[in-house]
C-alpha positions in Angstrom: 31.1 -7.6 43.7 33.5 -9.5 45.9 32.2 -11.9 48.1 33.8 -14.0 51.2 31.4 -16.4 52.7 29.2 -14.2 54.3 30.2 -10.5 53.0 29.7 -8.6 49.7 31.9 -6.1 49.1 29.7 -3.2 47.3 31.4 -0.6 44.5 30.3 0.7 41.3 31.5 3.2 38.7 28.3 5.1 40.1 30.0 6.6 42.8 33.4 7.6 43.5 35.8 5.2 43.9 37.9 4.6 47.0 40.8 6.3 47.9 42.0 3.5 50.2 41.8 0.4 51.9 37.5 -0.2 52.1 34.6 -0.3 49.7 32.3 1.6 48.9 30.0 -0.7 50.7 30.1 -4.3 52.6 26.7 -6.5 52.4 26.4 -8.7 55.5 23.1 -10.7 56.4 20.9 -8.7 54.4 22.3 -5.1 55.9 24.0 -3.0 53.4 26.7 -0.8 55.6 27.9 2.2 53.1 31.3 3.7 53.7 30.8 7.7 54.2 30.6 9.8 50.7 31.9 13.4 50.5 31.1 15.3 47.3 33.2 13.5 44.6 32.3 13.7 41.1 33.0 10.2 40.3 33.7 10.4 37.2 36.9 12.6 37.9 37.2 12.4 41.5 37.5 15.9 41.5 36.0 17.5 44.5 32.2 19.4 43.8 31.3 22.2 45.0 33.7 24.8 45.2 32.7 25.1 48.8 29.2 25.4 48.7 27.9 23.1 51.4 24.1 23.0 49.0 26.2 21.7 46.2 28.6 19.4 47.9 25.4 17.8 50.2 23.8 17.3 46.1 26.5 15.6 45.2 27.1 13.1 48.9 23.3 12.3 48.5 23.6 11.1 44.5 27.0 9.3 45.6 24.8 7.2 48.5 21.8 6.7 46.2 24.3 5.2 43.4 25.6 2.7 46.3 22.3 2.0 47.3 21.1 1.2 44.2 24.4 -1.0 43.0 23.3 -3.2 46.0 19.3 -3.1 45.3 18.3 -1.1 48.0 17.2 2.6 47.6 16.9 5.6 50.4 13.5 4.2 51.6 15.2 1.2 52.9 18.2 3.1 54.6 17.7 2.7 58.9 20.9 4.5 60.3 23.0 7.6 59.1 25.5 9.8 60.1 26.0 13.1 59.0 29.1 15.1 59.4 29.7 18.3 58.9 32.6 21.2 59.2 30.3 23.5 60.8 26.9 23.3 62.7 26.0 26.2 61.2 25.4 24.2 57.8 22.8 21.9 59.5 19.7 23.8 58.5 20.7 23.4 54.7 21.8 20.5 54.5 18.8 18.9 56.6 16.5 20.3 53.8 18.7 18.6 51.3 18.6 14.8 53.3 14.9 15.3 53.7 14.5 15.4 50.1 16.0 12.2 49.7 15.3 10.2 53.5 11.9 12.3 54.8 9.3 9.8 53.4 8.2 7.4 54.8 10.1 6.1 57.8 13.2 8.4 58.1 16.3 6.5 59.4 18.1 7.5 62.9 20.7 9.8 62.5 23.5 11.2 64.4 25.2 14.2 62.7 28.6 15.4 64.1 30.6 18.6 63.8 33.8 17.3 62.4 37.2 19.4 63.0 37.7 18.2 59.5 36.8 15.9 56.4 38.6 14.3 53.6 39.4 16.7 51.4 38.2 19.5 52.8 35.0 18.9 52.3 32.0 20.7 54.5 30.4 17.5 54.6 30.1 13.5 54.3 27.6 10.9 55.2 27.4 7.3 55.8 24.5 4.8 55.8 23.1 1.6 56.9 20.6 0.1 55.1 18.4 -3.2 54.8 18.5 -5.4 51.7 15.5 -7.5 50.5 12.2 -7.9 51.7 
């Protein structure tokens, strides 16, 4: 972890690696803000999925967990995502996926978007914000 005097920067071989200029994750004051995750394998960085929006929502959600957890916080903890996704149409599957993982307990607020596209090509990303600590 990098740190400036009052930011973390967040990555781990857990989750994909960026592609540019950001981490995976920045800790400031306790609140973990996670960069948005699409369905990389990341141990290849090769996209997962094939398409199939069940698949590739697997994948985002294990991608978020392993940044969660790199910065000792888990799902439970998570107050704030957003959810895009290449078509509406998707939502109903890929809500059943997020519950899975962010239904108990307090479920965080959530936008979710219809995106005219996502990195690529993937059918859907997320992002998180998420307390740290007690």
């Amino acid at each position: 972890m990098a740190t400036t005097p009052e930011l973390t920067a967040v990555n781990t071989e857990a989750a994909p690696a960026p592609v540019g200029p950001y981490n995976q994750a920045v800790l400031a004051a306790g609140v973990l803000y996670c960069s948005g995750q699409i369905a990389l394998d990341p141990a290849t960085g090769a996209m997962v999925g094939d398409g199939d929006v069940e698949a590739e929502t697997r994948q985002v959600l294990a991608n978020l967990q392993a940044v969660l957890a790199a910065a000792g916080t888990s799902p439970a903890q998570v107050v704030r995502t957003t959810v895009y996704l290449a078509d509406l149409a998707d939502f109903g599957r890929v809500n059943a996926l997020y519950d899975g993982v962010f239904g108990a307990g307090v479920a965080p607020a959530r936008a979710c978007i219809q995106a005219a596209a996502l990195p690529r090509g993937a059918r859907v990303e997320i992002d998180c914000i998420a307390v740290v600590g007690g």
